[in-house]
KOLFIMI-65859 format. One record per residue: x negated, y, z of N, C-alpha, C in turn; residue in one letter. Coordinates in steps of 0.2 Angstrom, whole numbers, plus 5000, padded with zeros to 4 digits. Example, Ala and Ser with C-alpha at 12.3 -4.5 7.8 and 13.67 -1.06 7.14 Angstrom:
<nodes>
<<4934, 4972, 5039>, <4938, 4978, 5039>, <4934, 4984, 5039>, 'A'> <<4936, 4989, 5035>, <4932, 4995, 5036>, <4936, 5000, 5039>, 'S'> 
</nodes>
This chain:
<nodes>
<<4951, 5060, 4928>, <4957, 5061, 4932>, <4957, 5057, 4939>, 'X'> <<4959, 5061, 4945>, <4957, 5058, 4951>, <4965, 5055, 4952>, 'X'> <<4965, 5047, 4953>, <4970, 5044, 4955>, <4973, 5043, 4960>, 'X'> <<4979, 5045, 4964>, <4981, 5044, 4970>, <4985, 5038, 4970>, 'X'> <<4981, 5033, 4975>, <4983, 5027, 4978>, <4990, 5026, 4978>, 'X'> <<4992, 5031, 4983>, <4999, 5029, 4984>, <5004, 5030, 4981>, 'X'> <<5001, 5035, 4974>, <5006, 5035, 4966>, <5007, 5029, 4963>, 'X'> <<5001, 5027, 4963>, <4999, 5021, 4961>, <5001, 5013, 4963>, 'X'> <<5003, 5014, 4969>, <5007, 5009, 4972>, <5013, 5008, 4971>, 'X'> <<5016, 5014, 4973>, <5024, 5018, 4969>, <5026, 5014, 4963>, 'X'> <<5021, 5015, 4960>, <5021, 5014, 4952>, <5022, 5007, 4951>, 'X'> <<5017, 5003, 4954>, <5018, 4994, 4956>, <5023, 4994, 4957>, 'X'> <<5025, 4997, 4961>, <5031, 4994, 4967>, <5039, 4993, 4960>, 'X'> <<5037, 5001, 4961>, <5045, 5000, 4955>, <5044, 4997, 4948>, 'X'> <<5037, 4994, 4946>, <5037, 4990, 4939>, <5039, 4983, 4942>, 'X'> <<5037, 4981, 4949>, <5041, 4976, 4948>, <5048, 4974, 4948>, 'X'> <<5051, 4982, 4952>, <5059, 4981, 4952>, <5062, 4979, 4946>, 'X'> <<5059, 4986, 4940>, <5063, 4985, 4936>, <5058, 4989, 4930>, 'X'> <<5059, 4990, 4921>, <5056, 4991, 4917>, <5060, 4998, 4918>, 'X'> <<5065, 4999, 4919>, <5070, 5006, 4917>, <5063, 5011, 4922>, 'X'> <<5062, 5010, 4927>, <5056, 5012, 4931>, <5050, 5018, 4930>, 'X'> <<5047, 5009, 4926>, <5043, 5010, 4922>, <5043, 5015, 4917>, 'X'> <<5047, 5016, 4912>, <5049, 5020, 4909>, <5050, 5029, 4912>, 'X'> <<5051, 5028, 4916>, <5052, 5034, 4920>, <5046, 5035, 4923>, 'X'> <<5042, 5035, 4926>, <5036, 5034, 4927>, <5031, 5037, 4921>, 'X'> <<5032, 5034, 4916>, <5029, 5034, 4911>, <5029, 5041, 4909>, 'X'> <<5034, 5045, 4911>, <5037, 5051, 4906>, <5034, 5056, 4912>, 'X'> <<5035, 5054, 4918>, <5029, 5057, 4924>, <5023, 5058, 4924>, 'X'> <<5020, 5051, 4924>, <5011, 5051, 4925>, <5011, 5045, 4918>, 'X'> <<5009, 5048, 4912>, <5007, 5043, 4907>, <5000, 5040, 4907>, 'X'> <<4996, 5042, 4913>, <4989, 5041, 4915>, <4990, 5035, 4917>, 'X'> <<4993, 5034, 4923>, <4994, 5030, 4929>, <4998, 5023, 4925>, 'X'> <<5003, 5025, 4922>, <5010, 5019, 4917>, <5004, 5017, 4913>, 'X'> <<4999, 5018, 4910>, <4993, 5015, 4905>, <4989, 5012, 4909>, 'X'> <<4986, 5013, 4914>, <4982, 5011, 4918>, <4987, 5002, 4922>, 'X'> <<4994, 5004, 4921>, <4996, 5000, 4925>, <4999, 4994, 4921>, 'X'> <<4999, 4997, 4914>, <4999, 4991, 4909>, <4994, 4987, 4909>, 'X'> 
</nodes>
């Protein structure tokens, strides 16, 4: 799976706002959300 960086950041960005995020995320890219756990 080719990861994009700036998904990935997005991803950071909003896990640190908040978990509701993460969650949302999770149900988008569950590749990325596991990587980012």
């Amino acid at each position: 799976m080719i990861i994009d960086p700036l998904e990935l950041f997005i991803v950071i960005i909003t896990g640190i706002l908040g978990s509701s995020t993460i969650a949302y995320y999770f149900s988008r890219f569950p590749g990325l959300t596991l990587i980012f756990i």
